[in-house]
C-alpha positions in Angstrom: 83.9 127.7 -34.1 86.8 127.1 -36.7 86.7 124.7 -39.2 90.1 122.8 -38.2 92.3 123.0 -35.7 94.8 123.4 -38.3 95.6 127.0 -38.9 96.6 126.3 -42.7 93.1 124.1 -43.7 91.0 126.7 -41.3 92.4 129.8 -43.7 92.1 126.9 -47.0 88.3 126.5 -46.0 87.2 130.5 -44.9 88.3 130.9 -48.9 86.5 128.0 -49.9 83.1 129.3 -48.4 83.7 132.7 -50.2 84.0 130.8 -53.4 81.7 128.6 -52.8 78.8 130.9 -52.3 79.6 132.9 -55.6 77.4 129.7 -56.8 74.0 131.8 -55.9 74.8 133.9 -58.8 75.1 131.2 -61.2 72.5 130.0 -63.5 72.8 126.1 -63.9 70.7 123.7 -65.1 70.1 120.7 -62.5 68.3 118.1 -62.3 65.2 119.3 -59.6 66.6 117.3 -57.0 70.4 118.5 -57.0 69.2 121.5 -57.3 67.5 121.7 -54.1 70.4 119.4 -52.7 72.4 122.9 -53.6 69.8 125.0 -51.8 70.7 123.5 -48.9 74.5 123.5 -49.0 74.4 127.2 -50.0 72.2 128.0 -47.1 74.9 126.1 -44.6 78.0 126.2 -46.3 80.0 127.0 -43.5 78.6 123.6 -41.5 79.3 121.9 -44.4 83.1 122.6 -45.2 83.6 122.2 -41.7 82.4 118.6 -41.9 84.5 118.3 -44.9 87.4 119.5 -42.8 86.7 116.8 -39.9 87.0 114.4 -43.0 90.7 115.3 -43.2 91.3 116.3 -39.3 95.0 115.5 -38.5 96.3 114.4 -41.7 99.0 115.0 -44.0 97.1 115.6 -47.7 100.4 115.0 -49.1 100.8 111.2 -48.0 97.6 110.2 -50.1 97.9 110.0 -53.6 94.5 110.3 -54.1 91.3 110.7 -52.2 88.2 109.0 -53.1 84.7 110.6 -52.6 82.3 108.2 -52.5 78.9 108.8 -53.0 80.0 112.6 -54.3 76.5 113.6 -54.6 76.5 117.2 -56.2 80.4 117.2 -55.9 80.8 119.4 -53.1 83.4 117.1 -51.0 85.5 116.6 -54.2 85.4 120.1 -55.1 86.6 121.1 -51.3 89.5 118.2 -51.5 90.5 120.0 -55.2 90.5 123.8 -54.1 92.9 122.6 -50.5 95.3 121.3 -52.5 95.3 117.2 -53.1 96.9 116.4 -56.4 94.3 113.7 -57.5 90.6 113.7 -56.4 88.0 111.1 -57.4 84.5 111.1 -57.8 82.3 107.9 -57.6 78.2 108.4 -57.2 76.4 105.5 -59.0 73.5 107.8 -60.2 74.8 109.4 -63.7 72.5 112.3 -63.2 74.1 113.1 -59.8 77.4 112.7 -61.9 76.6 115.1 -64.3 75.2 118.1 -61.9 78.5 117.7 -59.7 80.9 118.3 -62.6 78.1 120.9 -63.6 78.3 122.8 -61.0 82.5 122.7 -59.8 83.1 123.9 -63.5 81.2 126.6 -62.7 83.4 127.2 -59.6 86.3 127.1 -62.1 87.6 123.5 -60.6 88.0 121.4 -63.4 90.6 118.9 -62.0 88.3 116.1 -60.9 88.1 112.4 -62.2 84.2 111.8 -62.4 82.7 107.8 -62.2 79.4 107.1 -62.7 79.7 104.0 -60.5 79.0 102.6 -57.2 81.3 101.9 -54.7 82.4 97.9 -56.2 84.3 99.9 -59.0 87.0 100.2 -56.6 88.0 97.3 -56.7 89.3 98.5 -60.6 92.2 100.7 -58.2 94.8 100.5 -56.6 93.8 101.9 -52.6 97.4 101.4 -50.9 98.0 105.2 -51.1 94.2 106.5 -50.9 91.8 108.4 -48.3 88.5 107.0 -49.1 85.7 109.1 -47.4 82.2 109.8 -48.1 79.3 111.9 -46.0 76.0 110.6 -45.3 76.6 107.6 -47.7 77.2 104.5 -45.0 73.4 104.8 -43.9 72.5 104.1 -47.2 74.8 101.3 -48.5 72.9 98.2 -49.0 75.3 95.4 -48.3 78.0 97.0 -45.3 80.3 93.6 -45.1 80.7 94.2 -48.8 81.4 97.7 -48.3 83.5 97.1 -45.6 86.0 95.0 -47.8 86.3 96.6 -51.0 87.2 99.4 -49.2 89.7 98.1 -46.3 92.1 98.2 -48.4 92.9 101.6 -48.7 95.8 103.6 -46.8 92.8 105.2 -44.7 89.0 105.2 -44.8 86.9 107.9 -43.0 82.8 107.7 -43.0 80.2 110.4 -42.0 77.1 110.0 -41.5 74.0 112.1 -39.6 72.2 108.9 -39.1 72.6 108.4 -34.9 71.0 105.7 -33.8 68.9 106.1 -31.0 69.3 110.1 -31.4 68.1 112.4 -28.1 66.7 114.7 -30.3 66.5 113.1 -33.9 65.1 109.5 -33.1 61.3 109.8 -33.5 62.3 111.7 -37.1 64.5 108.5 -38.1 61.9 106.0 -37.1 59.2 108.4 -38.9 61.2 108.4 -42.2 61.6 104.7 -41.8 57.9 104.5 -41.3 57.2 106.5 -44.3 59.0 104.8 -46.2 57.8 101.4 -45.7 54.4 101.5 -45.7 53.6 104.8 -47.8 56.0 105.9 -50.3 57.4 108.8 -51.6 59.3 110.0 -48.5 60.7 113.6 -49.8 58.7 116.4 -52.6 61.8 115.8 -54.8 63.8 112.4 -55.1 66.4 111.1 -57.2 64.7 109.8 -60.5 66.5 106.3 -59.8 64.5 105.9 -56.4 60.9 104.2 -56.0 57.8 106.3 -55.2 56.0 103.5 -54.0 56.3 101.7 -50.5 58.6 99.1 -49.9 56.0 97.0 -48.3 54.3 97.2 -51.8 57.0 96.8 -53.6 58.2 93.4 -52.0 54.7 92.3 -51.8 54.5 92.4 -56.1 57.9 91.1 -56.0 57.1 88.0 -54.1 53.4 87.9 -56.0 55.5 87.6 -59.2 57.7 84.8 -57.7 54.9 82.7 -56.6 51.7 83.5 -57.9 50.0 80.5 -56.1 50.7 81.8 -52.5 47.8 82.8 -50.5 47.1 86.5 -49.4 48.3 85.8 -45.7 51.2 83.6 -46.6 52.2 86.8 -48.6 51.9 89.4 -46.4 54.2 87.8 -43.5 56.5 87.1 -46.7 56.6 90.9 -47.6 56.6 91.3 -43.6 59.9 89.3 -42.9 61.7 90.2 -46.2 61.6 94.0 -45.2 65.3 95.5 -45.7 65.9 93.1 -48.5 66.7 93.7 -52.4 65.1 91.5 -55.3 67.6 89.1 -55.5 67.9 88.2 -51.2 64.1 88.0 -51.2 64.4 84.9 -54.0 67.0 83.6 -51.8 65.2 83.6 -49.2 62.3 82.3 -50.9 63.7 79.6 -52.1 65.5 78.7 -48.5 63.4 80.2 -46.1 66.9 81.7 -44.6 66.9 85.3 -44.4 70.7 86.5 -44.7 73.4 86.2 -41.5 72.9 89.3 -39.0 69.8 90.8 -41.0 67.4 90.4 -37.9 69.7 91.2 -35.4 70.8 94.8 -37.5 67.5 95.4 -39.1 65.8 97.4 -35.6 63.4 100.1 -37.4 65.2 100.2 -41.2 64.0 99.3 -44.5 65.5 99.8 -47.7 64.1 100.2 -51.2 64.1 96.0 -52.8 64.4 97.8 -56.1 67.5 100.2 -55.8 69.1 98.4 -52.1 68.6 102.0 -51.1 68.2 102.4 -47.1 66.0 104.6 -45.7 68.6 106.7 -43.5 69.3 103.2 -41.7 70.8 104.2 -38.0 72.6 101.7 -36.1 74.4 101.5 -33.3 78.3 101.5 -33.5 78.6 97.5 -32.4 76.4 96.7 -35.1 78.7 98.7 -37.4 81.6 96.6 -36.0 79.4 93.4 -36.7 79.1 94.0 -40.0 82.6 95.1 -40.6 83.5 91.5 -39.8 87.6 91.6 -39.1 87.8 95.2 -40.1 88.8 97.7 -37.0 86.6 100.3 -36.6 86.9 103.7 -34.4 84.4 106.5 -33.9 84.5 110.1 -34.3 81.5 112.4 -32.7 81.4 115.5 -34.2 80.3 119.1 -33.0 77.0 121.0 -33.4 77.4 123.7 -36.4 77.5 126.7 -34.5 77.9 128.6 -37.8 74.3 129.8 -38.2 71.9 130.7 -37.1 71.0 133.3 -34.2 72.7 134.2 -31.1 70.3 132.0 -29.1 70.7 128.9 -31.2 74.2 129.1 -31.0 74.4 130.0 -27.4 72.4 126.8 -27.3 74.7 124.5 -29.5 77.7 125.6 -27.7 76.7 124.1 -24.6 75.1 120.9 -26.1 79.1 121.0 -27.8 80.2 121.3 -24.1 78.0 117.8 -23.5 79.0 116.2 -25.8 82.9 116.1 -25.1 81.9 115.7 -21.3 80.0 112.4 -21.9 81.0 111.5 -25.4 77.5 109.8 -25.7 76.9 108.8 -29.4 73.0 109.3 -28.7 73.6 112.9 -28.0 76.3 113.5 -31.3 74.8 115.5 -34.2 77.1 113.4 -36.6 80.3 110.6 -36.1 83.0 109.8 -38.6 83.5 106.1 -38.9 87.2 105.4 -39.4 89.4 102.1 -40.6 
């Protein structure tokens, strides 16, 4: 499996990987969660360049003068779009400890030549996006408000969107819905979470929310509050309080999701691709399913892999898709 079709990125990323895993050797202080976050890329770093090299499949670096990660996370993305060779990469995650690790850890790679912004994705709006690639990985399934999304970021020269969260998944559906369960109505999804993020429910947490709003409402009138505001933040559930109007399309998108009311954090939200074009509004979206990682594992798993790889070009089923790239 190569990681572009591209002989020049292909030869770019093999070197990347090498350098990449010189990181085991390094002794850096992160924040628990990055660190394991790490753990994880180290353990798959092959999977996950390749994904970064989908990112940029069929594209000229040198027509962009810039490209935007959004949502960097521990940097890897930004560090990748560095080391291959774009002039001017910038970092945007909106958690300043996330922030921190990233540049943390690509110094210790030696690349230094990164713009960091502690910020979320509305400080683009402070740039100019006419000659940008915006891209981000398994940030859209966490984005609170997607039409918002959607039209700070039109505006630049290209926009290109991973995400792991299929909707409806053959083989990853009951884990979604599970998560989303979790969640909701018990907290504390993962061991290790970002220190920004709620440990409690978010059935809980909307039920004080609304408690504090009206303390005269009765235990029943409060629970199908907290009930029907699930997938809101603070300020939609006063809204909709005060209106009784829950925002447009929030029904018809919500199907097993919820979100954190505190940070507008979603739960690995999955939706289909016409709700995606729904909540784009006048935005053109296309879609971009992407390949089992045939990188590791053993001879069996990858025998395996391959042929779902087969599948999926032969039906080009999003349920059956591993990953998709949303692009604009």
């Amino acid at each position: 499996m190569k990681y572009s079709s591209n002989s020049v990125l292909h030869a770019k990323a093999k070197a990347f990987v090498e350098k990449y895993k010189s990181l085991s050797n390094q002794s850096l202080s992160l924040d628990e969660y990055n660190a394991n976050y790490l753990k994880k890329y180290l353990k798959k770093t092959e999977y996950n360049t390749y994904l970064a090299c989908q990112l940029l499949d069929g594209l000229d670096i040198k027509k962009f003068e810039n490209v935007i990660d959004i949502g960097g996370g521990i940097g890897f993305n930004a560090a990748f779009f560095q080391f291959i060779g774009f002039e001017n990469v910038i970092y945007f995650d909106v958690d300043p400890i996330s922030t921190k690790d990233a540049k943390q850890i690509n110094t210790a790679l030696g690349i230094t030549q990164i713009d960091y912004y502690s910020d979320g994705y509305e400080g683009l709006i402070k740039f100019d996006l006419s000659n940008s690639l915006v891209c981000s990985r398994d940030v859209i399934e966490h984005i609170y408000d997607l039409p918002s999304f959607f039209e700070i970021t039109k505006p630049a020269k290209l926009n290109r969107h991973n995400t792991a969260a299929v909707y409806n998944s053959y083989f990853r559906s009951s884990e979604f819905k599970a998560i989303h369960h979790r969640a909701e109505n018990e907290g504390q999804i993962t061991k290790t979470k970002k220190q920004r993020d709620s440990k409690a429910s978010y059935l809980a947490l909307r039920t004080e929310i609304i408690q504090n709003l009206l303390k005269d409402k009765i235990p029943e009138d409060l629970r199908l509050a907290a009930v029907r505001t699930r997938g809101l933040t603070k300020l939609d559930i006063e809204k909709y309080l005060d209106s009784g109007v829950l925002p447009k399309h929030h029904t018809i998108t919500l199907h097993s999701n919820t979100c954190d009311p505190i940070t507008g954090n979603w739960a690995e939200r999955t939706l289909p691709f016409k709700d995606y074009k729904l909540l784009a509004g006048n935005t053109q979206l296309s879609f971009k399913l992407l390949r089992y990682n045939t990188f590791n594992g053993n001879i069996l798993k990858k025998m395996t892999l391959g042929f779902l790889n087969l599948l999926l070009i032969r039906t080009k089923s999003q349920r059956l898709c591993p990953s998709f790239t949303i692009q604009y």
